[in-house]
N, CA, C and O of each residue as an XYZ file, in Angstrom:
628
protein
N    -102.621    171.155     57.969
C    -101.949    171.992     56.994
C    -102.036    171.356     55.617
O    -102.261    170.145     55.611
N    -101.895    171.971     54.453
C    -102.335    171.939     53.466
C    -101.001    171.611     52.539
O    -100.232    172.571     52.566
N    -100.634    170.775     51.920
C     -99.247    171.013     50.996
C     -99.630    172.471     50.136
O    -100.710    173.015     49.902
N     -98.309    172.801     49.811
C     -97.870    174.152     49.049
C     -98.686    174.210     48.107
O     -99.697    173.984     48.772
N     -99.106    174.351     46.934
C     -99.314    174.674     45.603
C     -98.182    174.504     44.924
O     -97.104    174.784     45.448
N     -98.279    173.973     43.534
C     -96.988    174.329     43.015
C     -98.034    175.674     41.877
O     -99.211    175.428     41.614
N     -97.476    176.740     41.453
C     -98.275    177.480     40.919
C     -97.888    177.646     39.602
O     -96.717    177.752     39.235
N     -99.159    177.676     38.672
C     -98.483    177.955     37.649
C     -98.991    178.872     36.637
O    -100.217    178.981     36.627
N     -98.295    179.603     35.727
C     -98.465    180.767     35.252
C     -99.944    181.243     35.360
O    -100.184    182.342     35.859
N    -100.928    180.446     34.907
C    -102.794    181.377     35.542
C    -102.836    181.167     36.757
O    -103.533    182.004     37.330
N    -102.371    180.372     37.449
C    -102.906    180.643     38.861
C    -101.656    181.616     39.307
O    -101.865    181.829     40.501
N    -100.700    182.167     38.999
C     -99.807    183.254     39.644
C     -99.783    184.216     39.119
O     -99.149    185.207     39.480
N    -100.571    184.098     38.015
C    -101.252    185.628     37.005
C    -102.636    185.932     38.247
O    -102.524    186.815     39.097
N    -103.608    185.233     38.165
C    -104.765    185.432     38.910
C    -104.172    185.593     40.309
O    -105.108    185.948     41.027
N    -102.952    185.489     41.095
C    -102.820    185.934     42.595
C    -102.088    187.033     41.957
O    -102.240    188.012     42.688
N    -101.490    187.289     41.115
C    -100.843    188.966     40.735
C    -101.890    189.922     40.968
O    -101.865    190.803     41.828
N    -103.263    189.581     39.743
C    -104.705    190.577     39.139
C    -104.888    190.435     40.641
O    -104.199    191.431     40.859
N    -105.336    189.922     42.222
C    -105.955    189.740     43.358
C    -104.915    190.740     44.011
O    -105.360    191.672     44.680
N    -103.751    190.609     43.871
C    -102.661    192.252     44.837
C    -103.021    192.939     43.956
O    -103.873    193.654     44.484
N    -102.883    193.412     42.184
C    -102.741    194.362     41.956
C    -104.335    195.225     42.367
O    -104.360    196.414     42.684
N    -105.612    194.322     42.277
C    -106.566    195.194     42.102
C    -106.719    195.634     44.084
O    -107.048    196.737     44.522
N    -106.474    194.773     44.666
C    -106.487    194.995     46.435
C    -105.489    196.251     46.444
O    -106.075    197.088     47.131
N    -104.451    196.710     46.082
C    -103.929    197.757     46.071
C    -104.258    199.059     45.624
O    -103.915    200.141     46.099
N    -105.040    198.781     44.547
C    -105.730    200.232     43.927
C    -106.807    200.322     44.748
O    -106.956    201.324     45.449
N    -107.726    199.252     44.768
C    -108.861    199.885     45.600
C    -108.523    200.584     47.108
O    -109.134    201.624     47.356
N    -107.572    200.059     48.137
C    -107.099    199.939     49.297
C    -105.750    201.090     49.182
O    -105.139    201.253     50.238
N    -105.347    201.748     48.173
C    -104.516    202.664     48.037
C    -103.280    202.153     49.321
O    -102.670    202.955     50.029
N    -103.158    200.923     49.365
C    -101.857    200.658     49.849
C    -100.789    200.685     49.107
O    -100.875    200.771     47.882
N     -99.756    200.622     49.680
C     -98.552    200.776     48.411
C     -97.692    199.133     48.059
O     -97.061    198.988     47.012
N     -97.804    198.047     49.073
C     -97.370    197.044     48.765
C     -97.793    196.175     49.285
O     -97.916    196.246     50.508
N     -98.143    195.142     48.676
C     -98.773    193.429     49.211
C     -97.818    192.490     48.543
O     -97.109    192.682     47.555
N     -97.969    191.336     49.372
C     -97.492    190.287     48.941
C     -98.096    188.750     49.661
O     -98.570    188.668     50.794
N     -97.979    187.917     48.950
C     -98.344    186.849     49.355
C     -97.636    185.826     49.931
O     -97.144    185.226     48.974
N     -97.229    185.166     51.162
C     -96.257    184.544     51.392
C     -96.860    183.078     52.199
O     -97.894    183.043     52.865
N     -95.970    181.960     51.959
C     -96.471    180.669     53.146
C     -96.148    181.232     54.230
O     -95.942    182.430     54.425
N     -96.071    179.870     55.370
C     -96.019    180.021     56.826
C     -94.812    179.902     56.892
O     -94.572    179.998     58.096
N     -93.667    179.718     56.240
C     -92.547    179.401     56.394
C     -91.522    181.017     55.417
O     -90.361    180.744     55.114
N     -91.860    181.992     55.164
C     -91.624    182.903     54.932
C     -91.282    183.215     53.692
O     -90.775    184.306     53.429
N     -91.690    181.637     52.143
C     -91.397    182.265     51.434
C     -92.521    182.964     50.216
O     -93.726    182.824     50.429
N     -92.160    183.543     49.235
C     -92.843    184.695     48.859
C     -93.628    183.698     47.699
O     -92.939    182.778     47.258
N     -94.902    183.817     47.227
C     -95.514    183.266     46.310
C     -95.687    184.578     45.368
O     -95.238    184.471     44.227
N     -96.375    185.964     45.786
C     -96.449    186.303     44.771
C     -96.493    187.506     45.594
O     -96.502    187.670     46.814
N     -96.530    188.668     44.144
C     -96.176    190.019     45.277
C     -96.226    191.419     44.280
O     -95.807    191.463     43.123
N     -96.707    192.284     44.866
C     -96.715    193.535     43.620
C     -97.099    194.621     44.389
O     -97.892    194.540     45.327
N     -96.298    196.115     43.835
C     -96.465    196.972     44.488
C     -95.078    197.645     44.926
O     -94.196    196.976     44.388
N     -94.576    198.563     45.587
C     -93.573    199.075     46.075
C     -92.912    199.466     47.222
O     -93.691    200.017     47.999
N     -91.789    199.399     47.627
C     -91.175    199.326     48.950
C     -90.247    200.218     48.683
O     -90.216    200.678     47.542
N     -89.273    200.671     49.684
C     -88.519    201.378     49.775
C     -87.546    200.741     49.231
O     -87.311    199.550     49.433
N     -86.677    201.746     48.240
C     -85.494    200.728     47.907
C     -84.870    199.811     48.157
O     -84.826    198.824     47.423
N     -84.044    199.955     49.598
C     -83.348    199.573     50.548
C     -84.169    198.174     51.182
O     -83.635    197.182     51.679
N     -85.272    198.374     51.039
C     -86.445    196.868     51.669
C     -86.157    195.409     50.675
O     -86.110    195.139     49.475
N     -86.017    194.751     51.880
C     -85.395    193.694     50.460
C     -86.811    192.343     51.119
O     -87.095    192.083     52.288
N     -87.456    191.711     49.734
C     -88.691    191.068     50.142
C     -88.804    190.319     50.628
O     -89.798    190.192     51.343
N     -87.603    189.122     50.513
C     -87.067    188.012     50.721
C     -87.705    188.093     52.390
O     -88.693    187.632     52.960
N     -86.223    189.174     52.882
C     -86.554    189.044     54.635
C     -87.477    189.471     55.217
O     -87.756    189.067     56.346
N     -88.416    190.713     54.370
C     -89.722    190.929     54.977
C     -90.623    189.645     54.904
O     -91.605    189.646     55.647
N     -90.454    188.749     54.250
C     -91.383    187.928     54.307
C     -91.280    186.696     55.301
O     -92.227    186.097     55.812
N     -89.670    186.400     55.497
C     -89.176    185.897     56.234
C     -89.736    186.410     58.094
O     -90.217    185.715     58.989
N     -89.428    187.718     58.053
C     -89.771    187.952     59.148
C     -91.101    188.039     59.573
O     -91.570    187.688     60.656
N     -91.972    188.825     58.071
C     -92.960    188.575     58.763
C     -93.893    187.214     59.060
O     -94.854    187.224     59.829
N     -93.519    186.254     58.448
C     -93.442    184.687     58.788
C     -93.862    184.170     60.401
O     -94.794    183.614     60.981
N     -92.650    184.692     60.662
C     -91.912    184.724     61.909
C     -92.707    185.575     63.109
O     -93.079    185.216     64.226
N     -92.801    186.717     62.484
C     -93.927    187.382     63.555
C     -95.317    187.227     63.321
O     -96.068    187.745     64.147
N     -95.852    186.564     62.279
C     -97.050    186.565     62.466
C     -97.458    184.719     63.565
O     -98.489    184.337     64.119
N     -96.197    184.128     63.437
C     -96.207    182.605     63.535
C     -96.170    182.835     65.767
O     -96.569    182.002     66.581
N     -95.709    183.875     65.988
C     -95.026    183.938     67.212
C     -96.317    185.030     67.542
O     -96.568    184.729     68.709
N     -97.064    185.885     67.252
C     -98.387    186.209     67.708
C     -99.132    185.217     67.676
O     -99.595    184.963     68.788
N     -99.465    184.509     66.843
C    -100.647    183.503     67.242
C    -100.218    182.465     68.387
O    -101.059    182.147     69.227
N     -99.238    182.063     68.423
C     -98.882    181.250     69.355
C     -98.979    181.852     70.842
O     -99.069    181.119     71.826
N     -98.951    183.279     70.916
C     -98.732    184.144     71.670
C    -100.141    183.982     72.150
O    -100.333    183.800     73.352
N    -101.043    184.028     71.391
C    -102.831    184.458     71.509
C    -102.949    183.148     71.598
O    -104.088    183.073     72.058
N    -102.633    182.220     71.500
C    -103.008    180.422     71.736
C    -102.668    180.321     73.510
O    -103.352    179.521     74.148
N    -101.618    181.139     74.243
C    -101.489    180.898     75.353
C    -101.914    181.834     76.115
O    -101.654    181.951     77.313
N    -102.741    182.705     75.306
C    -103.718    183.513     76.668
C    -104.904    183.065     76.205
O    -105.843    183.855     76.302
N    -105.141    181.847     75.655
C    -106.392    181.021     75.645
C    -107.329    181.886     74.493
O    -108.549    181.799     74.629
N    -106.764    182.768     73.297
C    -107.734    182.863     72.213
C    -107.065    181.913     71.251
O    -105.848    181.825     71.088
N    -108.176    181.077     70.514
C    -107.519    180.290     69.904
C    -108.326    180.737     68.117
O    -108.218    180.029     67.116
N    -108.910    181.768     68.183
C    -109.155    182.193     66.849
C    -107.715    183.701     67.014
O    -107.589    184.581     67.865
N    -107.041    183.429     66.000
C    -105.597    185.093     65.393
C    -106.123    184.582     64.056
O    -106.412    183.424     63.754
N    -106.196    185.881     63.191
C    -106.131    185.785     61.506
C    -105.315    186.734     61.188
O    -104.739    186.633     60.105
N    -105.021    188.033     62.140
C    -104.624    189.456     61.653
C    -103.190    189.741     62.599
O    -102.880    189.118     63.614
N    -102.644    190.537     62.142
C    -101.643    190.969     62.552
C    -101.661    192.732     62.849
O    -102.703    192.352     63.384
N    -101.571    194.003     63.005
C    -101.356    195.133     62.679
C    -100.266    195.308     63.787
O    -100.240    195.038     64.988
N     -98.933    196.141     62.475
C     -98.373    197.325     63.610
C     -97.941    198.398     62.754
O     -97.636    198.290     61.567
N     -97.940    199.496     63.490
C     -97.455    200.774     63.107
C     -96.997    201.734     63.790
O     -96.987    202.178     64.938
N     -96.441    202.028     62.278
C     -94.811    203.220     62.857
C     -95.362    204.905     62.050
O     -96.285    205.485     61.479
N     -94.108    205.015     62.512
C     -94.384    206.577     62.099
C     -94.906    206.868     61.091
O     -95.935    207.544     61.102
N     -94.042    206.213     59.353
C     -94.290    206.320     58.736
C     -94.962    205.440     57.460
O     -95.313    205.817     56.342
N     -94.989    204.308     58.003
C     -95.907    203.001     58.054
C     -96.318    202.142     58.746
O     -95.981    201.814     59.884
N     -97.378    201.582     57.799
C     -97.889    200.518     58.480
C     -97.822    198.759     58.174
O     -97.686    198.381     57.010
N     -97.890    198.111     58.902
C     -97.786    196.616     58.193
C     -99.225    195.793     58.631
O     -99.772    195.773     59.734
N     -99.537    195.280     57.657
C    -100.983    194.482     58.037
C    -101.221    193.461     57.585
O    -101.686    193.357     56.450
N    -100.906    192.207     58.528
C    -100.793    190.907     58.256
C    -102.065    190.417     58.158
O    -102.871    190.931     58.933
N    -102.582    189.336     57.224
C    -103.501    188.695     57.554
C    -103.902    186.924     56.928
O    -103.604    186.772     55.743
N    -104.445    185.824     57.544
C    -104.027    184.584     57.076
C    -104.932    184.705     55.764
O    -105.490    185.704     55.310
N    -104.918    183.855     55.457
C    -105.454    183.618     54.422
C    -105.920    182.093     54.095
O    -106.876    181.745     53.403
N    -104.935    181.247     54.817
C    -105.846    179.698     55.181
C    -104.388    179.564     56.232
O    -103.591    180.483     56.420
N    -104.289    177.993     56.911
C    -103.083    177.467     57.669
C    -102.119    177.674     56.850
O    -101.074    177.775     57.492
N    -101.889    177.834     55.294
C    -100.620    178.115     54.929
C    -100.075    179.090     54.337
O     -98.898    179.083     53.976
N    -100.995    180.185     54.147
C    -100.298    181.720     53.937
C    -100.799    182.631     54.268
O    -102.006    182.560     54.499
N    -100.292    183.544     54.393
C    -100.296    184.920     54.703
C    -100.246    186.220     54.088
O     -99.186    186.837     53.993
N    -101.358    186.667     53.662
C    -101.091    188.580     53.073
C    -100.760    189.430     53.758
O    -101.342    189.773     54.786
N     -99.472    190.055     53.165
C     -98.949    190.949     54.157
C     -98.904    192.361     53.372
O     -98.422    192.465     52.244
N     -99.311    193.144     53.901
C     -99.427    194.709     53.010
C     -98.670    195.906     53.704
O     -98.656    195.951     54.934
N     -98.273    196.518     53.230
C     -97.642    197.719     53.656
C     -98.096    198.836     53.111
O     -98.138    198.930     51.884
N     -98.544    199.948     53.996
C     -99.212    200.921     53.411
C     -98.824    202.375     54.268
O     -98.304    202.231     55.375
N     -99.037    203.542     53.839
C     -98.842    204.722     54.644
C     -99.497    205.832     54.804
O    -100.636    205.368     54.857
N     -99.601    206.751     54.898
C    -100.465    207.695     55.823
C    -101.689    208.014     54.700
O    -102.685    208.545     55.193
N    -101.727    207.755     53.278
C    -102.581    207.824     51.871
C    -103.772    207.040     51.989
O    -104.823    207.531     51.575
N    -103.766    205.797     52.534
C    -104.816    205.009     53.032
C    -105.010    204.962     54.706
O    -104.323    205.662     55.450
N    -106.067    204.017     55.195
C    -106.469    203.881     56.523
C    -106.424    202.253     56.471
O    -106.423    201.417     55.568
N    -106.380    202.218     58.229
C    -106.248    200.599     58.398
C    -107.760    199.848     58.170
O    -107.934    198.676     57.837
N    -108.779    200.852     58.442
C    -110.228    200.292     57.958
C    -110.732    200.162     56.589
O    -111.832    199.673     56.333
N    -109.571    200.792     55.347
C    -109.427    200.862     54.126
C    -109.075    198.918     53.426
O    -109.508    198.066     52.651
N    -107.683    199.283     54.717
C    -106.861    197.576     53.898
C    -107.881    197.018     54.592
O    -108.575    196.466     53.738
N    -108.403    196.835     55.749
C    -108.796    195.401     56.369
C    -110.219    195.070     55.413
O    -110.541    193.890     55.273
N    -111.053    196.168     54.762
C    -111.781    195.885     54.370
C    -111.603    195.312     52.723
O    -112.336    194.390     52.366
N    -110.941    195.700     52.078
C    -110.607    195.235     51.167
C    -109.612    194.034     51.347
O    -109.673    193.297     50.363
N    -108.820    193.653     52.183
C    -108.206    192.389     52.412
C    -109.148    191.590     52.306
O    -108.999    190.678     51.493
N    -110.178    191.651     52.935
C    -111.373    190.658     53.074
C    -111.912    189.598     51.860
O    -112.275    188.424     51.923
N    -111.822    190.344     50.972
C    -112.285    190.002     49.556
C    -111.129    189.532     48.783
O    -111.228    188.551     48.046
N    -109.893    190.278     48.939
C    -108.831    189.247     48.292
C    -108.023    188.417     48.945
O    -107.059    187.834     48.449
N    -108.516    188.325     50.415
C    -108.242    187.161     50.742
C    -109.093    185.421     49.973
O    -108.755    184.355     49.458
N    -110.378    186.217     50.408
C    -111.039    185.303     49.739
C    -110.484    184.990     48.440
O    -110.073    183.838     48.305
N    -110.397    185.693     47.564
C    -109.477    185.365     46.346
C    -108.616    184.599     45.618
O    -108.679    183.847     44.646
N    -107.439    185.190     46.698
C    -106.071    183.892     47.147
C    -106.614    182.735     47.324
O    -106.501    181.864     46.462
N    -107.519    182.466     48.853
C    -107.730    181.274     49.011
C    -108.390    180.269     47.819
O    -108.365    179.039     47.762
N    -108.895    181.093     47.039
C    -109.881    180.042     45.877
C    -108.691    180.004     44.829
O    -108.715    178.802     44.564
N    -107.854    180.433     44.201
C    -106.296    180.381     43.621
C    -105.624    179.656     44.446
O    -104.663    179.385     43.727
N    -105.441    179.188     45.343
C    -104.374    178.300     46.041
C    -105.277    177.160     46.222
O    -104.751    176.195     45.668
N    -106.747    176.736     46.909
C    -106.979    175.657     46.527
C    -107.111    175.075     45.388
O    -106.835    173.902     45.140
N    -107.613    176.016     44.533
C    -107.918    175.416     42.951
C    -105.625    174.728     42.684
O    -105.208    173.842     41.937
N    -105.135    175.279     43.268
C    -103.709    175.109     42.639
C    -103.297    174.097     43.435
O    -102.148    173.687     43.266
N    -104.038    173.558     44.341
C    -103.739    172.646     45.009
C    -104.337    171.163     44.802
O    -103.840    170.080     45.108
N    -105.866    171.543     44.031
C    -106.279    170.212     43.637
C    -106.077    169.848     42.507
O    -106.470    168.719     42.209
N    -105.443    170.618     41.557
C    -104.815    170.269     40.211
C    -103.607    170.089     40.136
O    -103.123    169.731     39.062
N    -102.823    170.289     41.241
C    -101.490    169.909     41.397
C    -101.389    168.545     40.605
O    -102.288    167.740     40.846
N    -100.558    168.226     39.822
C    -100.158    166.830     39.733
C     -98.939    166.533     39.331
O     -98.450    166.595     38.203
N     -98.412    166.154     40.495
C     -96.758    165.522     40.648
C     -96.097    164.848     39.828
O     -96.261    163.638     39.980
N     -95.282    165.193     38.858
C     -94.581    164.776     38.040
C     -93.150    164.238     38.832
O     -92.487    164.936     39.599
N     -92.834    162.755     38.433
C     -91.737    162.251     39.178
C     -90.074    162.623     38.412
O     -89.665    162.315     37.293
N     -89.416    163.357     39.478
C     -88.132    163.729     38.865
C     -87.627    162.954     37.804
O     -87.384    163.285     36.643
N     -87.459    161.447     38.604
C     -86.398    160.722     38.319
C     -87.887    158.935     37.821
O     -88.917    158.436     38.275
N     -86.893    158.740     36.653
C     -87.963    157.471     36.434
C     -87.179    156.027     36.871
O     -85.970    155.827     36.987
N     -88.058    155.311     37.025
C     -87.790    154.076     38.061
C     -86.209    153.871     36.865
O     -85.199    154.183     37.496
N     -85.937    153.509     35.634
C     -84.638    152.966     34.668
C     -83.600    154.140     35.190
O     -82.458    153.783     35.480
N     -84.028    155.781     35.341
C     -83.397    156.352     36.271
C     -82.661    155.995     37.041
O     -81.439    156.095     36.937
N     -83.325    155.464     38.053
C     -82.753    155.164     39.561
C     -82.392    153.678     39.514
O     -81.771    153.360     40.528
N     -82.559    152.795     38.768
C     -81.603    151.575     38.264
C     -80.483    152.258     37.709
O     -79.542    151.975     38.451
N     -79.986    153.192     36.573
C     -78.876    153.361     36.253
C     -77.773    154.319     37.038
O     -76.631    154.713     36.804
N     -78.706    154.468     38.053
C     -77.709    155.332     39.302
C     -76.103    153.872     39.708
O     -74.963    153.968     40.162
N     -76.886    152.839     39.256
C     -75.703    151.824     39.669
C     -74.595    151.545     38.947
O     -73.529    151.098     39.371
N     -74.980    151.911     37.508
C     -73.434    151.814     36.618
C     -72.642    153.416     36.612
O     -71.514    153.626     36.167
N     -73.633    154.520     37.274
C     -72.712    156.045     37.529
C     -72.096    155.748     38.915
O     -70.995    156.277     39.066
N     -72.494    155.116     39.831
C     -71.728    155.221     40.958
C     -70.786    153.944     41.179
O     -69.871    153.878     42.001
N     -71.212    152.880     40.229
C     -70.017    152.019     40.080
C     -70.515    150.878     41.158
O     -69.571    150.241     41.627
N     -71.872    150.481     41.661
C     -72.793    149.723     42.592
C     -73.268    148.333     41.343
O     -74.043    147.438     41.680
């Protein structure tokens, strides 16, 4: 697994331009980008009022983390995708490297051979925005070493 990205304004502008243009072409109505741990990196598009993103992402976290594991014990050990659908939507998970996940929501206006094919390409996308954000990462230290020496005259040490 890969540490996070920390992202910053061009690289979370360039994963915005990668949902917004995957949505027009793919006439889905909402994508978003999330880690393995359910939270949201970046995201555009529309949901039902009442849909709150936080826990869709959370959950779908969660269910995409509990299918593969699922497909690891009937001995396939390649999962990238997720699909399920309801009446009046659909949800279509897909990885994007070991640490995130595009998740789209779309409804009866597009087809699932619409998103998967256009996922394809902005997956690729993401992934070149999250490594590039990953090898330029550079860790700035909270606290400086005279910092953490003067922690001893605030706590009285």
């Amino acid at each position: 697994m890969h540490s996070m990205p920390i992202l910053t304004i061009q690289s979370a502008n360039h994963l915005l331009d990668a949902l917004e243009d995957f949505l027009e072409k793919s006439e889905a109505s909402f994508a978003m980008v999330i880690d393995r741990g359910g939270a949201v990196l970046s995201q555009h598009g529309s949901l039902p009022s009442n849909a709150d993103t936080a826990t869709i992402a959370a959950l779908a976290a969660g269910s995409f983390a509990a299918t593969k594991e699922l497909a690891l014990r009937i001995g396939e050990t390649e999962f990238s995708a997720l699909h399920q659908q309801g009446e009046q939507s659909q949800i279509f998970m897909a990885g994007v490297d070991d640490d995130s996940i595009v998740v789209t929501v779309f409804g009866p206006q597009t087809t699932l051979g619409l998103v998967r094919f256009y996922s394809a390409r902005t997956i690729k996308r993401i992934a070149a925005v999250l490594m590039e954000s990953r090898a330029n990462q550079h860790v700035v230290p909270l606290f400086s070493e005279r910092d953490v020496r003067s922690t001893s005259t605030i706590f009285g040490r």
